[in-house]
C-alpha positions as CSV (number, residue, x, y, z in Angstrom):
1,X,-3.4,-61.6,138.3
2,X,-6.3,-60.1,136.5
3,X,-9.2,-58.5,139.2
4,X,-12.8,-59.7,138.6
5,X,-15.4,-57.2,137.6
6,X,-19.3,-57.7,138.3
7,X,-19.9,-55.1,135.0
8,X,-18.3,-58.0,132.9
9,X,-21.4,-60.3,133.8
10,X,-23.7,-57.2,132.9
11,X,-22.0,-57.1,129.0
12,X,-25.1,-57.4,126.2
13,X,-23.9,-60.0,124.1
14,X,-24.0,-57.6,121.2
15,X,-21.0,-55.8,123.2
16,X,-19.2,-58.7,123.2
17,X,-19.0,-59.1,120.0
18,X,-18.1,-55.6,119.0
19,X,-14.9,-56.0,121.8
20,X,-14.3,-59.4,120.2
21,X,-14.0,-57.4,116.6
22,X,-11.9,-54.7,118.2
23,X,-9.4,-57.0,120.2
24,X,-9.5,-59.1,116.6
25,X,-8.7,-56.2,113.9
26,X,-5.9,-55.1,116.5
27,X,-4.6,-58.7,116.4
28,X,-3.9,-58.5,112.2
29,X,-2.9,-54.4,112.5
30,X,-0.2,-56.0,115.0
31,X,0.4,-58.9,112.4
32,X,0.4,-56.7,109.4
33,X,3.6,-54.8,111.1
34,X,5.4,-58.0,112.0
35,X,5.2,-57.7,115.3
36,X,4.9,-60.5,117.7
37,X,2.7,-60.5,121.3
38,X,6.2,-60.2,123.3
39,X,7.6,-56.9,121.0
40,X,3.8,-55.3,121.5
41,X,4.3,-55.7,125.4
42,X,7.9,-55.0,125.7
43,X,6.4,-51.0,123.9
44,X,3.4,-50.9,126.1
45,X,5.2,-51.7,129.2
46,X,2.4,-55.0,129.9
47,X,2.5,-58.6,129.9
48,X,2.2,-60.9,126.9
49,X,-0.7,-62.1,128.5
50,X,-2.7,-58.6,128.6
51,X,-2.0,-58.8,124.9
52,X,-3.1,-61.8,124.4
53,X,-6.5,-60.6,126.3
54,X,-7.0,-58.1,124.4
55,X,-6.8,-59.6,121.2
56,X,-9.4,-62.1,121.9
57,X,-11.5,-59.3,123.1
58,X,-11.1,-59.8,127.1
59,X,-13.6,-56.5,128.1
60,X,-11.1,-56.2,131.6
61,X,-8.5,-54.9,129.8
62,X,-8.1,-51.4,130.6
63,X,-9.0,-48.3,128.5
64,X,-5.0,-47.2,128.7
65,X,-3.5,-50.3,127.6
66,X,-6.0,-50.5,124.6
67,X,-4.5,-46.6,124.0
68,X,-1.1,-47.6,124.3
69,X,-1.4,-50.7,122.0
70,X,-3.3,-48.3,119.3
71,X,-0.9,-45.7,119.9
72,X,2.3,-47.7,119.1
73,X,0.2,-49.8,116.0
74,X,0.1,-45.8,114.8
75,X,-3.7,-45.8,114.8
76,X,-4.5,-43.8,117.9
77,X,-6.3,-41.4,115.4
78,X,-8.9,-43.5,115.8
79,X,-9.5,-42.5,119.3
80,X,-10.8,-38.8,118.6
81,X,-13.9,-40.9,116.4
82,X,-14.6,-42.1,119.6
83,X,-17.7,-40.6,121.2
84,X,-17.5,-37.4,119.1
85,X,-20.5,-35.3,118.7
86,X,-20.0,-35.1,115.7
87,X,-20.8,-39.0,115.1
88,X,-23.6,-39.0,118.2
89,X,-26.5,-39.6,116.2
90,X,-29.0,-40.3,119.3
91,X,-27.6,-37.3,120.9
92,X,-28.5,-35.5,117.4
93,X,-31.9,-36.6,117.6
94,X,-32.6,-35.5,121.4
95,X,-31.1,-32.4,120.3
96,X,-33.6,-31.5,117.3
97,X,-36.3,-33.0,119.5
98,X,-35.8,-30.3,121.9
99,X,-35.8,-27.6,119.3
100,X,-39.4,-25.1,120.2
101,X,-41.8,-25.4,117.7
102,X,-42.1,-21.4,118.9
103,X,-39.8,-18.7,119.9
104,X,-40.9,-16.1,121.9
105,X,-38.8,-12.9,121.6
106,X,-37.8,-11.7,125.0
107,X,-39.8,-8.2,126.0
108,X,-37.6,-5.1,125.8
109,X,-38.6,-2.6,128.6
110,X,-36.0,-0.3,127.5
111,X,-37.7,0.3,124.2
112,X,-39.0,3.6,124.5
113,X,-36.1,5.1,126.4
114,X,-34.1,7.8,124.9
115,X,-30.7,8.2,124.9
């Protein structure tokens, strides 16, 4: 039996969507290796029914079943894309919005000592 989750009321419908997509495109990767529900959840070690959530995008499903189904399609290299800095555009942006317009050089009081 699934738990209920107050944060699945608080979704944006756009978020939906995009979980909808993601359970969707892991529906035809599991389809496109001939692999029924039951063989995908015999390998993950979950129920038919957790498969079947997540392929029609059920946000409850948890982070590590969504790893392990990826991870046994062979597409876990997905995962690093993820959140990477490299691919954080807003976090770009606050970054070179942080950047002085000045830098003051730090004052050396050891200049005119003699070694």
């Amino acid at each position: 039996m699934t738990k209920k989750s107050l944060s699945k009321n608080a979704i944006p419908s756009q978020l939906i969507t995009v979980i909808e997509k993601v359970g969707s495109n892991i529906q035809v990767a599991r389809k496109r290796r001939r692999m029924t529900q039951k063989e995908l959840a015999t390998r993950v070690f979950c129920s038919i029914a957790t498969i079947n959530r997540l392929e029609k995008g059920d946000g409850g499903v948890s982070l590590n079943i969504l790893c392990q189904v990826l991870w046994v399609l062979g597409i876990e290299d997905q995962l690093l894309n993820l959140a990477s800095p490299e691919r954080d555009s807003a976090g770009l942006q606050e970054d070179l919005q942080r950047i002085p317009k000045k830098i003051k050089r730090p004052t050396d009081h050891n200049k005119n000592m003699e070694f």
